[in-house]
C-alpha positions in Angstrom: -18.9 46.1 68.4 -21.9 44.2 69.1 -21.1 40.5 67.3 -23.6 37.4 67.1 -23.7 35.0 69.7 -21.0 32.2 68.8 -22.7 29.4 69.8 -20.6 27.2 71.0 -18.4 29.6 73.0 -16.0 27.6 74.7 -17.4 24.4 76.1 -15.3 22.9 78.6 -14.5 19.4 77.6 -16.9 16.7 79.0 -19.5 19.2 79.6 -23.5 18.7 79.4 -24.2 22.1 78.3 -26.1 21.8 75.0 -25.6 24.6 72.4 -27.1 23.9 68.9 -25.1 23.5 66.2 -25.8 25.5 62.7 -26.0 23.5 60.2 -22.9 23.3 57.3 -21.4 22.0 54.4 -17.9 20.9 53.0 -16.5 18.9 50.6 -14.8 15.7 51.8 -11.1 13.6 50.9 -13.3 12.4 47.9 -14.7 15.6 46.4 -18.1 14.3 47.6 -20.5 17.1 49.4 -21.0 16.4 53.4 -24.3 18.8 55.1 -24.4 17.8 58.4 -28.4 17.8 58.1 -28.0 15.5 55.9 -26.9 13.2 58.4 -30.2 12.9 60.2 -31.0 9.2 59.7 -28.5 8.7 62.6 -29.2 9.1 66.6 -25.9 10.8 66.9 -22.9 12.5 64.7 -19.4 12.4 65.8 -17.3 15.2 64.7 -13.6 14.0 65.0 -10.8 16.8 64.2 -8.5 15.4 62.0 -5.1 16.8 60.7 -2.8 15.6 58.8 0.7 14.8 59.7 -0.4 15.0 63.6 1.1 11.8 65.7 -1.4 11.5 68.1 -4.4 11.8 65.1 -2.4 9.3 63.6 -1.7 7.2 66.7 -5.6 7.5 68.0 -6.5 5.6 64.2 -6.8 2.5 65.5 -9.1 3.2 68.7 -11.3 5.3 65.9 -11.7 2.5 63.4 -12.5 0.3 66.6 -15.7 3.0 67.5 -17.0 3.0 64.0 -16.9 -0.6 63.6 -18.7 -0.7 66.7 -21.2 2.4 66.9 -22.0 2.9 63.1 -24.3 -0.2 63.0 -26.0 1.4 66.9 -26.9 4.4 64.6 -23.9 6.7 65.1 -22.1 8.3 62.2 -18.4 9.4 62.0 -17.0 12.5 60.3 -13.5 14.0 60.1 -13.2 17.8 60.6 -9.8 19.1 59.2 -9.4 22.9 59.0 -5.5 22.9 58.6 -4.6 25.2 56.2 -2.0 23.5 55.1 -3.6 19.9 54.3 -5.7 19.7 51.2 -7.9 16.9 49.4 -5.0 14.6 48.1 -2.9 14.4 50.7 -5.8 13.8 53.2 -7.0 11.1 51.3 -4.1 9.5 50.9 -3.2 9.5 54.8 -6.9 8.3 55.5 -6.2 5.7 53.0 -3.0 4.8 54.9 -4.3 4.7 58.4 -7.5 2.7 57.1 -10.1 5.6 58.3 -13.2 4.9 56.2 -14.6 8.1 57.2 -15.3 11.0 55.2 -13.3 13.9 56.3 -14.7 17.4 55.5 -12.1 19.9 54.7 -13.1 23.1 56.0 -11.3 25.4 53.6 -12.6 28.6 55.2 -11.9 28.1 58.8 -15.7 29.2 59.4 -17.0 25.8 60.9 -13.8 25.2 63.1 -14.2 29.1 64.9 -18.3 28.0 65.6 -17.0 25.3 66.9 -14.3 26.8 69.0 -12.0 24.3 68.1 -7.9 24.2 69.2 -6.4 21.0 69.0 -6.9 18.3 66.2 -7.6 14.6 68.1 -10.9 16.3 70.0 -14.3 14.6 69.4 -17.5 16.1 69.3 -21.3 14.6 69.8 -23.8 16.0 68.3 -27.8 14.9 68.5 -29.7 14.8 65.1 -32.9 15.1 67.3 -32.3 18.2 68.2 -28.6 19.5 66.5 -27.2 20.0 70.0 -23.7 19.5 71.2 -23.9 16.8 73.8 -20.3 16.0 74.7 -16.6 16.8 73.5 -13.6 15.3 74.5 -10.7 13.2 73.8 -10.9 9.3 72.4 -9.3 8.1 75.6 -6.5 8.8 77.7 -3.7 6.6 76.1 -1.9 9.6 74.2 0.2 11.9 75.6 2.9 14.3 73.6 5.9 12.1 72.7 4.7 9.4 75.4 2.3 6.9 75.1 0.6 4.3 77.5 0.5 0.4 76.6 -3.3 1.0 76.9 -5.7 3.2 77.6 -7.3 3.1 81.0 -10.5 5.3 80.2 -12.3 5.0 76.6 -13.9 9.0 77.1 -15.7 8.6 73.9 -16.8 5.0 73.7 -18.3 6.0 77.5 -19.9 9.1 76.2 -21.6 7.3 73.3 -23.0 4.3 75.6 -24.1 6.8 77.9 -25.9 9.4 75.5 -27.5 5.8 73.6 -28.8 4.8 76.9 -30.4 7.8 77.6 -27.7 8.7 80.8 -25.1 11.5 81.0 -21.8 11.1 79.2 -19.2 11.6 81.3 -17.7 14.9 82.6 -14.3 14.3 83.7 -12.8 14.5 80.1 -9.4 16.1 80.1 -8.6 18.6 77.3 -7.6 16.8 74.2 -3.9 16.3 72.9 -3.6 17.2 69.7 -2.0 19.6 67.0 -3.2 23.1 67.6 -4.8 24.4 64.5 -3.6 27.6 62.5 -6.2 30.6 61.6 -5.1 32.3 59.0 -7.2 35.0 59.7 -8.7 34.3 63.5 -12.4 36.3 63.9 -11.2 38.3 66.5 -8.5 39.5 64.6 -10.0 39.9 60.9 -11.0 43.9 60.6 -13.4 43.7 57.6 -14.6 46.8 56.6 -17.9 46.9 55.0 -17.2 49.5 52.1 -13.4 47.9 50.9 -14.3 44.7 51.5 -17.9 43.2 51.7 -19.5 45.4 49.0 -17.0 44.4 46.4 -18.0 40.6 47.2 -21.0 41.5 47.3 -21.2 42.8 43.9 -19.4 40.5 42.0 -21.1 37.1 42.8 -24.6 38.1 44.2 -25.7 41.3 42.6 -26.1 40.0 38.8 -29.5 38.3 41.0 -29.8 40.4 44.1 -30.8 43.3 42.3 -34.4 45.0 40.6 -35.4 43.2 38.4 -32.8 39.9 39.4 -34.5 36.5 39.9 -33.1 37.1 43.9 -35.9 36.7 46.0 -34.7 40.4 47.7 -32.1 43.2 46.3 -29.1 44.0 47.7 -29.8 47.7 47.2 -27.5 49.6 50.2 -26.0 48.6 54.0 -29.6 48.5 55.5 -31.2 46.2 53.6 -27.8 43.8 54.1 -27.5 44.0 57.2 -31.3 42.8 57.7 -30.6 39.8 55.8 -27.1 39.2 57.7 -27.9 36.5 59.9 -29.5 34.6 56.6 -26.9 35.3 54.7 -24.7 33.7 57.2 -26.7 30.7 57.2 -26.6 30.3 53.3 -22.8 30.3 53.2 -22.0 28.3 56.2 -24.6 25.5 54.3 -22.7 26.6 50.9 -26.6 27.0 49.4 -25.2 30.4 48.0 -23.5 31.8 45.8 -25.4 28.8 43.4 -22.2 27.7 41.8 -21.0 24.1 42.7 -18.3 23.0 40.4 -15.6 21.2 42.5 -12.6 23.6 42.0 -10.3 20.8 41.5 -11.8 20.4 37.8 -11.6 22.5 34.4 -11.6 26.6 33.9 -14.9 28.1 33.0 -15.7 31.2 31.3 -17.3 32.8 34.6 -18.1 31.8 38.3 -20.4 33.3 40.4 -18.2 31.6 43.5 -16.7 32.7 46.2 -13.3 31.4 47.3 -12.4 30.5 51.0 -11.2 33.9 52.2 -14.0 35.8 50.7 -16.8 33.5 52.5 -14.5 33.9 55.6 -14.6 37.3 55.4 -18.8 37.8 54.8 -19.0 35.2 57.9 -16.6 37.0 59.6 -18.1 40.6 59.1 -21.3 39.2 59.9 -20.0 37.6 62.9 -19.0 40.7 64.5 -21.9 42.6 64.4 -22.0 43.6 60.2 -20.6 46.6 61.0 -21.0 50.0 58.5 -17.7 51.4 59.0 -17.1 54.5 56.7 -16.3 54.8 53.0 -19.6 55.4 50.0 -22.1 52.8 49.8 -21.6 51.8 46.6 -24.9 49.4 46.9 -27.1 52.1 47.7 -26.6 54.2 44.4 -29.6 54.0 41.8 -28.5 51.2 39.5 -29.1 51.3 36.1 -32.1 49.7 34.9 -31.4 45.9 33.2 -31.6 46.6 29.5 -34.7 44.9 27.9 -32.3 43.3 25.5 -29.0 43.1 26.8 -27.0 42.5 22.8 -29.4 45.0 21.4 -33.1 44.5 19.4 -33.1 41.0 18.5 -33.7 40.2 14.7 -36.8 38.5 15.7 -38.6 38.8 18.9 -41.7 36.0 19.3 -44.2 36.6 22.0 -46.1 33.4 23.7 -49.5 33.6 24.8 -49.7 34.7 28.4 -49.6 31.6 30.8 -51.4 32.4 34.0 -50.3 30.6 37.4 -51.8 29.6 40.3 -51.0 30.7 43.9 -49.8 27.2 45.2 -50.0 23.5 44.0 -47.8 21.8 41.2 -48.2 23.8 37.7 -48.1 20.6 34.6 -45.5 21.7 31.5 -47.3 24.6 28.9 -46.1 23.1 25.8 -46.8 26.1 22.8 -46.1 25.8 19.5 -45.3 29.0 17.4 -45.0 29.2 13.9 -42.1 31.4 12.1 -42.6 33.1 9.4 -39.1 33.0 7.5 -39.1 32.8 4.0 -35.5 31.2 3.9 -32.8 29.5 6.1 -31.5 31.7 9.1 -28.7 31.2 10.8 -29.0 31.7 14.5 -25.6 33.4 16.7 -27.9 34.0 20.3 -31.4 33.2 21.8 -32.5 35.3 24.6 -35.4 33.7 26.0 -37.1 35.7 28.8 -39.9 35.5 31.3 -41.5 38.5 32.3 -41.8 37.4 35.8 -38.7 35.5 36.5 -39.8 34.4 40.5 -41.9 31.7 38.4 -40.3 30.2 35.5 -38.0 27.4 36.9 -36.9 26.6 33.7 -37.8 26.4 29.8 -36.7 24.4 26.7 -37.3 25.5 23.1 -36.9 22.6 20.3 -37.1 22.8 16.5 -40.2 20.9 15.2 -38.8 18.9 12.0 -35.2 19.6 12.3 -35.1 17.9 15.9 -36.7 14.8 14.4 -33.8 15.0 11.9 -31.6 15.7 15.2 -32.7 13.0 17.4 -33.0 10.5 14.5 -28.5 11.3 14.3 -28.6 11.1 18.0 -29.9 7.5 18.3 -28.1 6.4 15.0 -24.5 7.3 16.7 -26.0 5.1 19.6 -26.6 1.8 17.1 -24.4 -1.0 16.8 -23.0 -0.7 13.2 -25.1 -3.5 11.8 -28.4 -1.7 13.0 -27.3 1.6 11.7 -26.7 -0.1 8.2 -30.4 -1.1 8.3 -32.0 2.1 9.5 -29.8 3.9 6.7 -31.1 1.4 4.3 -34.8 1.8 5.6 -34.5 5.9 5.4 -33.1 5.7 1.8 -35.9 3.4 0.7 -38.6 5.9 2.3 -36.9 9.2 0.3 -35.1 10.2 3.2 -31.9 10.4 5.4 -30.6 11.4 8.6 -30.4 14.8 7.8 -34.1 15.1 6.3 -36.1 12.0 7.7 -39.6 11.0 6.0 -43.0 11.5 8.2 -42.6 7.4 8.8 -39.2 8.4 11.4 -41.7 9.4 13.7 -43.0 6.0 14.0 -38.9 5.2 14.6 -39.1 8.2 17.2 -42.0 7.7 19.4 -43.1 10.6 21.6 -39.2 11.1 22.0 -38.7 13.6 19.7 -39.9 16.3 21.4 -38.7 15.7 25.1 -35.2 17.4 26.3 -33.5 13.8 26.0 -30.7 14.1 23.6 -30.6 17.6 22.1 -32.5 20.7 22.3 -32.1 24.5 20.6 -31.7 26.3 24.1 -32.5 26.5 27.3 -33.4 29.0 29.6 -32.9 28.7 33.6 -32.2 30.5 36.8 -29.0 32.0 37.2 -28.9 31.7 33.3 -28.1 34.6 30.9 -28.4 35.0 27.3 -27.4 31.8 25.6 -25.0 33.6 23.0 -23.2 31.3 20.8 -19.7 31.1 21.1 -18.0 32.8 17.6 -18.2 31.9 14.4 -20.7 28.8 14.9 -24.3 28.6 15.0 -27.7 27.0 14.6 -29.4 26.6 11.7 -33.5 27.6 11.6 -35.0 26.6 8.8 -37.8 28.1 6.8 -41.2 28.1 8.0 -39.8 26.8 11.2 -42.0 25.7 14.4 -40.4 26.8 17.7 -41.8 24.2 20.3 -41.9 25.6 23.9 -41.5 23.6 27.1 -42.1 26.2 29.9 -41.7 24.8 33.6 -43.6 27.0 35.7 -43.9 26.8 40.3 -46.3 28.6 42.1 -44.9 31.6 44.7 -47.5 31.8 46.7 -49.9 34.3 44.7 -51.8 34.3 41.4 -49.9 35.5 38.6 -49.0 35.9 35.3 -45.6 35.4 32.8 -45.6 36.4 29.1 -42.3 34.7 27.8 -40.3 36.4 24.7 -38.1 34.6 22.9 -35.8 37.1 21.5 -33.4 35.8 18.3 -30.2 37.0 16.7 -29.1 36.2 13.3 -26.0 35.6 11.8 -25.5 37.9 8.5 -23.7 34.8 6.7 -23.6 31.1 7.3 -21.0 30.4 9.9 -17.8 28.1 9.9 -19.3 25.7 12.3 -22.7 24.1 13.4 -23.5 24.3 17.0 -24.6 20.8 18.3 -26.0 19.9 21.2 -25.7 15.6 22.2 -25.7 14.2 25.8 -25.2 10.7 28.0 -28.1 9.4 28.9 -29.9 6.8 31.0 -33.2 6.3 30.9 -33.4 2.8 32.5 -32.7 3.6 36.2 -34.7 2.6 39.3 -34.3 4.1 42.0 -35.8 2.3 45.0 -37.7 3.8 48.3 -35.6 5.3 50.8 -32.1 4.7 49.1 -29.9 7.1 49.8 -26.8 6.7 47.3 -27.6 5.2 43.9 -25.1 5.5 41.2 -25.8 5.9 37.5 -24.0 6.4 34.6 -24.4 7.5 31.1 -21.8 7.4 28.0 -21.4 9.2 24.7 -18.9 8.5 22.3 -17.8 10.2 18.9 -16.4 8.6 15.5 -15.2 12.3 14.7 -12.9 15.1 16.2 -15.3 17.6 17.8 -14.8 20.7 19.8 -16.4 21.0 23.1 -17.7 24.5 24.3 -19.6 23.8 27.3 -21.4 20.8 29.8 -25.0 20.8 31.2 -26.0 17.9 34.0 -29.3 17.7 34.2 -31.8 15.9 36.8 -34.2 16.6 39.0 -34.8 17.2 43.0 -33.5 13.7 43.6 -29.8 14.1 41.8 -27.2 15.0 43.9 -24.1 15.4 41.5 -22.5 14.6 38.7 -19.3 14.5 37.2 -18.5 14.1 33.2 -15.3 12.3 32.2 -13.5 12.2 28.9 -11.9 8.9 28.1 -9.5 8.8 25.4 -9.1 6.4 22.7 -6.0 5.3 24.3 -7.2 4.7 27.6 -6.6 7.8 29.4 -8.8 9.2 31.8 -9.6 13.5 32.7 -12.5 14.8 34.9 -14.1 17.9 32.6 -16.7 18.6 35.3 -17.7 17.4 38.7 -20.9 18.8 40.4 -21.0 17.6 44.2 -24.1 19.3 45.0 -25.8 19.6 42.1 -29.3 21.7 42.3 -32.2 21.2 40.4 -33.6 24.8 41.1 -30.0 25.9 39.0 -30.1 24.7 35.6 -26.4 26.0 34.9 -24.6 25.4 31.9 -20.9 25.3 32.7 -19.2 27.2 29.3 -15.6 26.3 29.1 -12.6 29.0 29.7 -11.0 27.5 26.4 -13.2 25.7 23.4 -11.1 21.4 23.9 -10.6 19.6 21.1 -11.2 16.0 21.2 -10.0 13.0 18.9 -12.2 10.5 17.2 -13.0 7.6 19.4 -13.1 9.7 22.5 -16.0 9.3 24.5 -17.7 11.0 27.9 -18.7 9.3 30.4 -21.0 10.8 33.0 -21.4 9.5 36.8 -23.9 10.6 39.0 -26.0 9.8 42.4 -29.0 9.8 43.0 -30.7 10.5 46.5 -34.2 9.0 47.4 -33.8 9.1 50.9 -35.5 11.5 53.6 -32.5 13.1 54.3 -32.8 14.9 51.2 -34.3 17.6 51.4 -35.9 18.2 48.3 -37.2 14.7 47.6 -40.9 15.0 46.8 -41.8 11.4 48.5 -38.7 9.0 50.1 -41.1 6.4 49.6 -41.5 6.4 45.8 -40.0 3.9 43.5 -38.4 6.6 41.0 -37.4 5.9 37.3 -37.5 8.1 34.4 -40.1 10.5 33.2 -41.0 14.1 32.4 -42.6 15.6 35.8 -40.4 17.0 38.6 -41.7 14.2 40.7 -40.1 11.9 38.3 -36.5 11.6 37.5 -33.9 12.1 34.3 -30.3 11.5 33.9 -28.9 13.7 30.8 -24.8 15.0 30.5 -25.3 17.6 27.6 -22.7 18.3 25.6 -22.3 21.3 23.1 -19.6 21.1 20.6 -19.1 22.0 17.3 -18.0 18.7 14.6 -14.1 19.0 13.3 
C-alpha cells in the first residue's frame, strides 16, 4: 500500500512545524455552508473541536467567547469542528445556543476533515494562516481544565499566547500540553476501512458521476476504467473534501426529490478513503472500462418536432453576449406539449438556455404581474384590457406598452430551460403546455468560451401529447428585482414572495442567480400561519442550473404563499465574483445579478 501523504500527520501540540491545510467544506449548526477559503479576509482561522455533551467543551465556553470577543475584531476568525457521530445539526445548535458560542460550528458528517487533521480529543485548538493555509499552532485554550477537576483560574492562556504571538509576527508558544477533551469516535477509522475498488468505488462511481463523466457527458474527462481514475484521484479528492462534486447541494434536512446525484457521508468517506490509501485496483471486473453504450440521440424516442437553430460560432476566450433566435413553427393548430429536449451539440459551451413562447408569454407575464396587483389596480388593468378587445388570457398589441422589454426576459415564467447537469425536461403526467398555432419559439442561449474556437448547433427536440391533458403546466416565481448589493459585502440578504388565491399543485423548485448568490431556501407559509422549508440550497452554483423535481406532486391551499430567502456574496472571498468592487443590482449579463424562486405547479 502506497497511501497519500496525510498532511498533517501527527503534530505535536505547540509545535511550529507548518503543514498546509487542504481546503474543505461543511455545513454548520445553521444549515449555512462554511469553505475554509472562504475565510481569507482574516489573518488567521481558529479551528476549535467541539462536541457535544463534553464537560470540559462545555466548561472552556466561557474562556472561548472571551477570545472571540477579543481577537475577531484583530482579524481572527473562530470555527467549531465537530465530527461526533453522534451529535447532529439540532442538537449542536441548541447547546451553542445555551453556552452563548456565536460561532459557526461545521459538522463534519464524514469524518474526512477530522482524520486530515489528525484529531483525538474535542477541546483542541488549531491556527491556521490564510496567507499561506498552513497550520501554525495547536493546543489547548489554557490549562484550567483537568478531567473531573478544575482550577479556580487558569494560570497559562495557550491560545490567547499563541494568537498574540503569531499577530506580532513571534513564535507561539511550544510548551502546550495535549489537550483534555472527549476522544472522538471513527466509525470507520482510514487505517482500518478496506475499500475495494471493484465492490465499492465503481458502484459510487457510477451512480452519481457517470450520467456526466462519460463520452459524450458535459464532464470535462470520462470516467472510462481504473487508469483514467486513478489519474484524476488526487483531484477527485480535492473536489469532495471542498464538496464542489457531486453538483447537488440541497441541505438534506429538507423535502424528497425525484433523484440526487449526492453522495452520503459514508460514500464520500469511502472515495477519500480509497484515495487516501494509495486508490488501490484490488481484483474483481472493471466494470468502468467496458465499452458503454452510446447516449441515444433522443433519449424518449424521435421527437414529434425537432427545430434546428442556426449554428452559433464561439470564440476561444472572452465573455460571449446572449444569441437571442427567433424560430417560427409551422403548426396549423394548437399542440399540446408532454417534453422538450433541448440540446447543444457541444455541451462544454452552453452554460445554459431559455426558450419562451412569443405571444402566449405576453399573455403569461401579463397573469404574472396581475396576481402581483393590489385588488384595486387589477380591477383597472381588467377594465383597461376589456376596453382594448382583450384579456389576460389573449392581451391586445397595447399590453406590450403595459410589459416593457419584460416580456421576454426569464423573470417570471418561461417554457423550459436547459442547463448543466440537466436532462430532458419531461413533464410530469397528465399535464402540459399548450403551443399555439403559428407559434414563435424565442431562444435565449448562454454561451462561455473553453479556450478554443468552436461551434454549437442547438436542437430543440418536442413531444406532443395525442389529447389535451387534465392539467396546464405553469411556471411563476418570487422575485426581486430591486436589490443593491454594495462593494465588497459579503452577506446580503434578499427575499422574494409569491402567493396564490387558488389550490395549486407544486411539482418542482428552480433558484436562480448568478456568480454572486450563494443560496437559497423557499418556504411555504400557510394561510394559517404555519411555516415548512420546501428547499434550501446552501451553496447554490451558478454553473448548475438544477431544477429540484419533487419525490411526491404537494398540494397547496388557497392563500398559501412561498417565500424565498437568499444571500448574496459581493465580497473577494467569493470566488466566482466577477469584480468585489461593483455596486451589483439587477440585470441580464452574468456580471449582473437576478433573484428568481421558480415554481412549477399545475392550478387545482
Amino acid at each position: 500500500m502506497s497511501p497519500l501523504p496525510i498532511l498533517f500527520g501527527l503534530l505535536c501540540c505547540g509545535g511550529s512545524d507548518s503543514l498546509v491545510v487542504d481546503d474543505f467544506a461543511c455545513l454548520d449548526q445553521h444549515g449555512t455552508f462554511q469553505r475554509l477559503s472562504r475565510h481569507a479576509d482574516a489573518r488567521l482561522v481558529v479551528l476549535y473541536v467541539y462536541t457535544n455533551d463534553c464537560p470540559i467543551v462545555r466548561h472552556a465556553a466561557g474562556e472561548l467567547r472571551e477570545l472571540v470577543t477579543a481577537f475577531e475584531p484583530r482579524g481572527v476568525r473562530f470555527l467549531g469542528l465537530d465530527p461526533a457521530p453522534q451529535d447532529d445539526r439540532a442538537s449542536v445548535a441548541a447547546q451553542a445556543k445555551e453556552l452563548e458560542l456565536a460561532l459557526p460550528i461545521l459538522l463534519d458528517d464524514t469524518q474526512c476533515v477530522a482524520e486530515m487533521l489528525a484529531l483525538e480529543r474535542s477541546g483542541e485548538a488549531l491556527v491556521v494562516s490564510t496567507t499561506n493555509w498552513q497550520l501554525q499552532w495547536r493546543g489547548p485554550l489554557d490549562d484550567r481544565l483537568e478531567y473531573g477537576a478544575q482550577k479556580p483560574a487558569a494560570t497559562r492562556h495557550f491560545l490567547r499566547e499563541a494568537l498574540e504571538a503569531l499577530l506580532q509576527g513571534t513564535a507561539p508558544p511550544e510548551d502546550a500540553p495535549r489537550p483534555k477533551g472527549c476522544a472522538i469516535t471513527y466509525l470507520q477509522p482510514r487505517e482500518k476501512h478496506e475499500v475495494d475498488y471493484a465492490r465499492d468505488v465503481v458502484p459510487i462511481l457510477a451512480r452519481s458521476c457517470l450520467p456526466c463523466h462519460r463520452e459524450g457527458g458535459i464532464g470535462s474527462w470520462s470516467m472510462d476504467g481504473y487508469k483514467r481514475v486513478r489519474g484524476f484521484a488526487a483531484m477527485m479528492r480535492d473536489v469532495l473534501l471542498q464538496r464542489r462534486m457531486t453538483p447537488w447541494q440541497p441541505d438534506p434536512l429538507y423535502g424528497e426529490f425525484e433523484s440526487s446525484l449526492g453522495l452520503a457521508p459514508e460514500e464520500t468517506r469511502t472515495l477519500v478513503h480509497w484515495i487516501e490509501r494509495g486508490a488501490p485496483r484490488g481484483e474483481g471486473e472493471d466494470e468502468l472500462a467496458k465499452t458503454m453504450e452510446p447516449l441515444p440521440e433522443w433519449p424518449l424516442g424521435p421527437p414529434d418536432l425537432v427545430i434546428e437553430l442556426p449554428e452559433q460560432k464561439i470564440p476561444a476566450t472572452g465573455p460571449v453576449p446572449y444569441r437571442k433566435p427567433d424560430v417560427r413553427l409551422e403548426l396549423e393548430s394548437d399542440r399540446w406539449v408532454r417534453a422538450v429536449d433541448l440540446r447543444p451539440s457541444n455541451p462544454e459551451v452552453m452554460h445554459h438556455a431559455s426558450v419562451f413562447i412569443r405571444g402566449k408569454q405576453e399573455a403569461d407575464v401579463l397573469q404574472e404581474q396581475l396576481a402581483r396587483l393590489a385588488p384595486e389596480r387589477r380591477t383597472k388593468l381588467l377594465d383597461w384590457l376589456a376596453k382594448k378587445g382583450g384579456s389576460p388570457e389573449n392581451p391586445p398589441p397595447e399590453a406590450m406598452k403595459y410589459l416593457g422589454k419584460r416580456a421576454f426576459q426569464p423573470v417570471f415564467t418561461f417554457f423550459s430551460v436547459y442547463g448543466p447537469g440537466q436532462g430532458i425536461d419531461e413533464f410530469p403526467a397528465g399535464t402540459g403546455k399548450l403551443l399555439p398555432a403559428g407559434a414563435t419559439l424565442a431562444f435565449q442561449l448562454h454561451y462561455t468560451s473553453n479556450g478554443v474556437a468552436t461551434t454549437d448547433r442547438p436542437r430543440l427536440g418536442l413531444y406532443f401529447h395525442a389529447t389535451e391533458p387534465a392539467r396546464e403546466l405553469k411556471v411563476t416565481a418570487a422575485v426581486n428585482t430591486g436589490f443593491v448589493l454594495p462593494p465588497g459585502e459579503r452577506a446580503v440578504a434578499v427575499s422574494g414572495e409569491r402567493s396564490f388565491e387558488h389550490d395549486l399543485e407544486l411539482y418542482a423548485l428552480f433558484p436562480h442567480m448568478h456568480y454572486r448568490g450563494r443560496s437559497m431556501r423557499f418556504t411555504a407559509v400557510f394561510p394559517d400561519g404555519r411555516r415548512e422549508v420546501l428547499l434550501s440550497v446552501p451553496e447554490y452554483s451558478f454553473d448548475w442550473q438544477t431544477i429540484y423535481h419533487l419525490a411526491e406532486p404537494r398540494r397547496f391551499p388557497a392563500g398559501t404563499s412561498f417565500v424565498c430567502d437568499g444571500v448574496f456574496d459581493n465580497s473577494k472571498t467569493n470566488e466566482f465574483n466577477p469584480n468585489p468592487k461593483a455596486t451589483v443590482k439587477w440585470g441580464p449579463r452574468s456580471a449582473d445579478e437576478m433573484f428568481m424562486g421558480y415554481l412549477i405547479y399545475t392550478k387545482e
